[in-house]
C-alpha angles and dihedrals in degrees: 000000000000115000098235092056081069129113133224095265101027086063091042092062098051083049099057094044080054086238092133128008130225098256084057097055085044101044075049092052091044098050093043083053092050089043093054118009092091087069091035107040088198102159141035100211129015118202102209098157094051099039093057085044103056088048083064096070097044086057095057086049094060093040086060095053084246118156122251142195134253093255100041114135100002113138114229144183126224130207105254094240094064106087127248127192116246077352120113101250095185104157077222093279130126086235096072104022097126099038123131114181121218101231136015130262105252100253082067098050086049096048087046083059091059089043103242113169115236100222093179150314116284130236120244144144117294111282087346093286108136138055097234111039087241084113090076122131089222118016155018119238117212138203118263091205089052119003083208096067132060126247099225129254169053082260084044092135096049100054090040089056084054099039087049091048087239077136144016089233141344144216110232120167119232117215096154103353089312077146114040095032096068093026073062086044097050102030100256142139098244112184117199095192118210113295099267101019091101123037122252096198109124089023099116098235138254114162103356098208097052106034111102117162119226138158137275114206144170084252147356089270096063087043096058094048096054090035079062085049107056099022122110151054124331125196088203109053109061087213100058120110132242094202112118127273113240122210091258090198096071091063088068096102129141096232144108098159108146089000110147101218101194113202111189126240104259107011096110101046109059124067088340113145112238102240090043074064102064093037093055089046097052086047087058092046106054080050090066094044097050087058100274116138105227108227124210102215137174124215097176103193095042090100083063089055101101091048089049092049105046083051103049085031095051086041100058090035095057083051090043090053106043091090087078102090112126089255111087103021153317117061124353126188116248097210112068147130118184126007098263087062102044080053098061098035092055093051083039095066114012089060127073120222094267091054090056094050096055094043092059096038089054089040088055104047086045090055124117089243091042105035104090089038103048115014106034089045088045080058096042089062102038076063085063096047100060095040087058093057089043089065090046093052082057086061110026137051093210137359112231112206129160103260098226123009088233140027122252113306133208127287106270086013097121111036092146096086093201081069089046100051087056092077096079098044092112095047109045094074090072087053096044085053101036097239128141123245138175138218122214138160111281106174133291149262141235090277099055086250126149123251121203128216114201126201123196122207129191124256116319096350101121083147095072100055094036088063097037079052098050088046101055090042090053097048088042128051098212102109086049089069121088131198105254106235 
């Protein structure tokens, strides 16, 4: 078996029995990204020299007999709006395409503790504003399952990394399902963690009250063991929660017994492709037969989800991205002459179109005249939103949703970007309401394409749908099968 088709664990393992060392998972890792990076166009940057580098040490720490941790010497791939010290972190826009930051986000700096070895920057939509990673600056990211299709977004380049086995996990960020979506694109396991469990300080904003970043992984269990890595308080982000970290890899038990799986009224009825459907149905009953109880629930404002969240999203985005202005850093047009400008010139050409969408639509519902009529009763509802998913909790251990109402379509399928922003109608309600939610295999479809099932947990219960997650992966053999490049 080659080296790079390994899991976390699995390669944990090899490495504490001293079978393989960490420079020869990395060298595997290097040589898969040279053999098919050219079809897939999975990173921005990739960091060779100091990733070999940095397996160097955790093999002296294993020559030692030194303990290490679960994710010592794995190579990953971080979204590339995540910083990195001494690293390009671009969020794959020509505004910051030659930005270095001076110090690392502090899921970096966690995962540096554990000795993880960063392998590259991954691909995404500019300043993770897309569902298919076709926004980039750069490049388009392709599907490792079909080149032809996209691998969702807008942490596209970090599940097709994965997917393509270019590394053993990744880091995405989740503002609306930038992480499950294409985790169900590209047949993943994609975790968006509760709002404030793990710190956002170093993540380049877009839309500063619903980003959280999470991993995306080959399986649970490799969910679980990074979820333990980057989880917990931090002093330097004002969000971040001081509620305890549990050990996420006791919740991997095969076991639903007594488990109370809520479906809303209604989910799998609009814009859901047949053959998700089935899937979705067959996911829910395997559930029953493995002992869950199946829960007919209502969350009543969820069908005004999407509009809540491209209003508060926009919104926050046209503030977020304000501090571009050709002043402090990033891109600055050449040609001016007065600021203004310089002010206009700069936007002008450092931002995509998306960007500019989203920067004028949040403009215009935080306008005097548009305020009261669009944003605060976009907040209003946001309110209602989470208080229907606050009286399911009281009756239901998890929610089970499909994760996107298709599987992955075509490159330039989708330029209306009404149709586009679709894509994420069954995932912005966790974000709108702060819970975590998870994203597994759940079949596929005619194509040979991957379908993803999404749970939902309350506030801070990662446990839950870890377990009801492990449990549907041990008792399926969906996650065990690879696109063929």
């Amino acid at each position: 078996m080659e080296l790079y088709k390994l899991t976390i664990h699995e390669a944990n393992e090899l490495l504490r029995k001293k079978e393989i060392s960490a420079k020869q998972l990395t060298e595997s890792v290097l040589k898969r990204i040279e053999q098919v990076e050219d079809k897939i166009d999975a990173f921005n940057t990739i960091t060779a020299e100091k990733a070999l580098e940095e397996a160097e040490v955790v093999d002296k720490l294993i020559a030692q007999n030194e303990g290490i941790s679960s994710l010592a010497g794995i190579p990953m791939a971080v979204k590339d709006n995540i910083c990195t010290l001494d690293v390009k972190t671009t969020c794959s826009s020509n505004m910051l395409k030659d930005f270095i930051p001076p110090y690392d986000a502090t899921v970096i700096e966690r995962l540096k503790r554990e000795n993880a070895i960063l392998i590259g920057k991954a691909n995404m939509d500019e300043f993770a504003m897309g569902s298919s990673t076709e926004n980039s600056a750069f490049k388009k990211t392709k599907n490792p399952w079909d080149i032809e299709r996209v691998p969702g977004g807008s942490s596209g380049g970090s599940a097709a990394s994965v997917a393509a086995d270019q590394a053993i996990f990744s880091l995405g960020s989740d503002t609306g399902g930038s992480i499950r979506q294409p985790a169900s694109f590209c047949g993943l396991v994609g975790l968006k963690p509760t709002y404030g469990r793990v710190s956002r300080y170093g993540l380049i904003a877009l839309a500063s009250s619903l980003d959280v970043i999470g991993p995306i992984t080959k399986d649970v269990t490799d969910c679980a063991l990074v979820l333990n890595a980057v989880a917990g308080l931090d002093t330097k982000d004002v969000t971040s929660s001081s509620n305890p970290v549990d050990d996420y890899t006791t919740a991997l038990k095969d076991n639903v017994k007594g488990f109370k799986i809520g479906v809303p009224e209604g989910f799998l009825d609009n814009n859901l492709d047949d053959e998700v459907k089935n899937s979705i149905d067959k996911a829910i009953k395997l559930y029953e037969k493995l002992g869950a109880e199946i829960v007919d629930i209502k969350l009543p404002h969820a069908e005004y989800a999407l509009a809540v969240y491209y209003i508060i999203a926009c919104a926050e985005a046209s503030s977020s991205m304000a501090r571009y202005d050709g002043i402090r850093y990033g891109y600055r047009a050449e040609d001016y002459k007065t600021l203004e400008e310089l002010y206009k010139k700069t936007r002008s050409e450092g931002f995509g179109s998306e960007v500019k969408r989203r920067i004028m639509l949040g403009n215009f519902v935080i306008s005097a005249d548009y305020y009261d009529d669009y944003y605060l009763k976009a907040l209003k509802v946001r309110t209602l939103i989470k208080e229907d998913f606050v009286k399911a909790f009281e009756k239901v251990d998890v929610i089970l949703s499909p994760t996107s109402p298709t599987s992955a379509f075509k490159m330039g399928e989708k330029r209306d970007p009404m149709a586009m922003y679709l894509s994420d109608i069954y995932t912005v309600p966790a974000n709108l309401s702060g819970l975590p939610a998870i994203s597994l295999p759940c079949g596929f479809d005619s194509k040979g394409l991957p379908i993803g099932l999404q749970l939902i947990g309350d506030l801070f219960d990662e446990k839950k749908i870890l377990q009801a997650a492990y449990t549907f992966e041990q008792n399926t053999d969906y996650h065990i099968k690879k696109p063929i490049l």
